[in-house]
C-alpha positions in Angstrom: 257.6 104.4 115.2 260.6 105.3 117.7 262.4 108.5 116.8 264.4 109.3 119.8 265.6 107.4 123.0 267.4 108.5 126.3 270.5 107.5 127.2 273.0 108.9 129.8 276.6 110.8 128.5 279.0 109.4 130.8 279.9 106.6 133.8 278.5 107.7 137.4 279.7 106.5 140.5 277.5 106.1 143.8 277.6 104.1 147.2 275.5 102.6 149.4 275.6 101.1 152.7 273.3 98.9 155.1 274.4 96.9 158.2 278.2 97.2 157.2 277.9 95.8 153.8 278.5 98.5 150.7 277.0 98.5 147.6 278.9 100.6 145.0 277.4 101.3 141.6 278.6 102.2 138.7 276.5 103.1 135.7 277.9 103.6 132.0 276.6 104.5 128.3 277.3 101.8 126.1 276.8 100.4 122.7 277.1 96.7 122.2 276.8 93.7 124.7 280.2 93.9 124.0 281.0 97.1 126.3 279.2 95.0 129.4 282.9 92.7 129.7 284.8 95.7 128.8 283.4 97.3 132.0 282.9 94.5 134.2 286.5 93.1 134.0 288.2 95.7 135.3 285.8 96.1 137.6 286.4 92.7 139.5 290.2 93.7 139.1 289.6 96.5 141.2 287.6 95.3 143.2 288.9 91.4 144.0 287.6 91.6 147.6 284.0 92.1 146.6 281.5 89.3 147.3 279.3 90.1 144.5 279.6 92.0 141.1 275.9 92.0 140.2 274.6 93.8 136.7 271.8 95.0 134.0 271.9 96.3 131.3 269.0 97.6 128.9 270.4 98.5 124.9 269.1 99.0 121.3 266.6 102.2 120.7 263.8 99.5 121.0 264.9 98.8 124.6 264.2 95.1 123.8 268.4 93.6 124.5 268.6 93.5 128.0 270.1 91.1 131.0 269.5 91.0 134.7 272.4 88.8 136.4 272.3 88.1 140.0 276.0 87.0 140.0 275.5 84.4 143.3 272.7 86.8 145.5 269.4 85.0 146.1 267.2 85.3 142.4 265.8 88.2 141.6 267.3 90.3 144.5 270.0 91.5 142.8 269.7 92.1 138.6 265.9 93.0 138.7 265.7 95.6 140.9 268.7 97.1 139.1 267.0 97.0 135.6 263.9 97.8 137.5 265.4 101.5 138.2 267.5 102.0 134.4 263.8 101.1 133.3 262.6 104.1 135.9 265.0 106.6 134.8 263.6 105.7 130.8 267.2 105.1 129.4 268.3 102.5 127.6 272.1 101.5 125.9 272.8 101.6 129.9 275.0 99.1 131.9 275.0 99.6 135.7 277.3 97.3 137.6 276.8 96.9 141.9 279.7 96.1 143.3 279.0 94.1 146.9 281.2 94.0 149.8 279.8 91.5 152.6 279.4 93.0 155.9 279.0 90.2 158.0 275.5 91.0 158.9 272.5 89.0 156.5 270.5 91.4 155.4 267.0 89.1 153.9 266.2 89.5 150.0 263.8 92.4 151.1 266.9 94.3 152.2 269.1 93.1 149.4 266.4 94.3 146.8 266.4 97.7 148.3 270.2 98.0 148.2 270.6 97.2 144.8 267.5 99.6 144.2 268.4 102.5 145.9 272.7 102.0 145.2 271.5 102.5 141.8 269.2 105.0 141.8 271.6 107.2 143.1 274.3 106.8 140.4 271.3 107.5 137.8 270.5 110.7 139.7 273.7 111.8 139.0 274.0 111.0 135.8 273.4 113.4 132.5 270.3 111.7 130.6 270.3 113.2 127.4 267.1 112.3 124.4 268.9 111.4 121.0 267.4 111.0 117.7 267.2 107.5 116.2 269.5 107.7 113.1 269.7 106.2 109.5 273.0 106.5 107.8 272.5 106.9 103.8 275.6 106.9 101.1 275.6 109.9 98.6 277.2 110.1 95.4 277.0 113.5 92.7 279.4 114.9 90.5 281.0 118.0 92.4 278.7 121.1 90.5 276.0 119.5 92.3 278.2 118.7 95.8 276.4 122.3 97.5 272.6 121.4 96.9 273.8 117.9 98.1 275.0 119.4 101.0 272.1 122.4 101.5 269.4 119.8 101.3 271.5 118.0 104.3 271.6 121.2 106.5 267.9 121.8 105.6 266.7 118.2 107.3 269.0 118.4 109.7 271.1 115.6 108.3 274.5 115.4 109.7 277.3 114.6 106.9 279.7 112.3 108.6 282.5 111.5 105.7 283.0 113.1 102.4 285.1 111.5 100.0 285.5 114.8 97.2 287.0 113.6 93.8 285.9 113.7 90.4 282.6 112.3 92.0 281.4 113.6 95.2 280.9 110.8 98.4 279.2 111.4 101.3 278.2 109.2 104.1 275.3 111.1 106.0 273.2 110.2 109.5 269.6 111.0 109.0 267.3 111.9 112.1 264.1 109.0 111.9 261.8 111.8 111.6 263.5 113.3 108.6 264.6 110.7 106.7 262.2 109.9 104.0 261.7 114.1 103.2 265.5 114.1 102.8 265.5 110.9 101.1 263.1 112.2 98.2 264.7 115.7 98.0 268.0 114.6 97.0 266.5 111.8 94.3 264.1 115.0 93.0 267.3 116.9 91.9 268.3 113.5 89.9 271.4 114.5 89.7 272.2 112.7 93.7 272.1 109.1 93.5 271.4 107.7 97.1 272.0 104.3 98.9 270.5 103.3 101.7 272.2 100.2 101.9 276.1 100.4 101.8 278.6 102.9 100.7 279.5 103.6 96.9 282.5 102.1 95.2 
């Protein structure tokens, strides 16, 4: 079972150059497949003069959403050996996006390869990798005597209480480290007095 991933913190920047073409990439943490447009757009904005606007991208704690796009270069020159180095570095919810201006000088797929390679490597040294714990997110409802153990059993596993809704009734939306979660889980429902849902929030 997966408990914890790496991911990096925030967008890196690094260039690379070989027989007058440049290869600048840019790496940045993201969530959804969604994020990759949000990134790549502007990026071809900025960058209209590019030849190429090649990208991969590895998400999900599992590692097992990811997309290599060569984005015109000769296959496999381009997307691979940039998912070949996020998959190096261990991270994943990672998009890294090589921008390519054209030289004038061919440089082979074996050169092209290491460009891509190396472009990105550096932006990934840069970066801050950071290990996070794979979260659950539970739904707590108690009447508000019993809103402190609620809460004490929390800080005792480590859970991190997110939302609290405090009326008459007590509501708390909680993220629940993997490791921690089914301890936590059966000290709330041993009090009986916390009802817990795993699936959605309380009414």
């Amino acid at each position: 079972m997966i408990t914890t991933y790496k991911t990096i913190t925030t967008p890196t920047q690094a260039e690379f150059k070989d027989k007058g073409s440049r290869f600048i990439a840019y790496a940045y943490p993201i969530r959804t497949v969604a994020n990759v447009k949000k990134y790549l757009d502007p990026l071809k904005e900025e960058h209209h003069k590019a030849r190429h606007w090649c990208y991969a991208y590895r998400l999900g704690v599992d590692g097992m959403q990811f997309r290599a796009n060569d984005d015109g270069e000769p296959s496999g020159s381009a997307g691979r050996p940039i998912l070949g180095q996020i998959d190096s570095v261990g991270v994943t919810d990672v998009l890294v996006v090589v921008v390519r201006y054209f030289g004038g000088t061919l440089l082979g797929v074996p050169g092209l390869i290491h460009a891509y390679k190396e472009s990105t490597a550096q932006a990934l040294a840069i970066a801050e990798v950071v290990e996070k714990n794979v979260e659950k997110t539970v739904w707590l409802k108690c009447e508000y005597p019993v809103l402190n153990e609620a809460i004490r059993i929390a800080k005792q596993y480590q859970a991190d209480i997110v939302e609290q809704d405090l009326q008459l009734d007590c509501k708390l939306t909680v993220k629940i480290a993997l490791a921690n979660y089914e301890a936590c889980i059966a000290a709330w429902k041993n009090t009986r007095q916390i009802e817990v849902d795993t699936e959605k929030p309380f009414e």
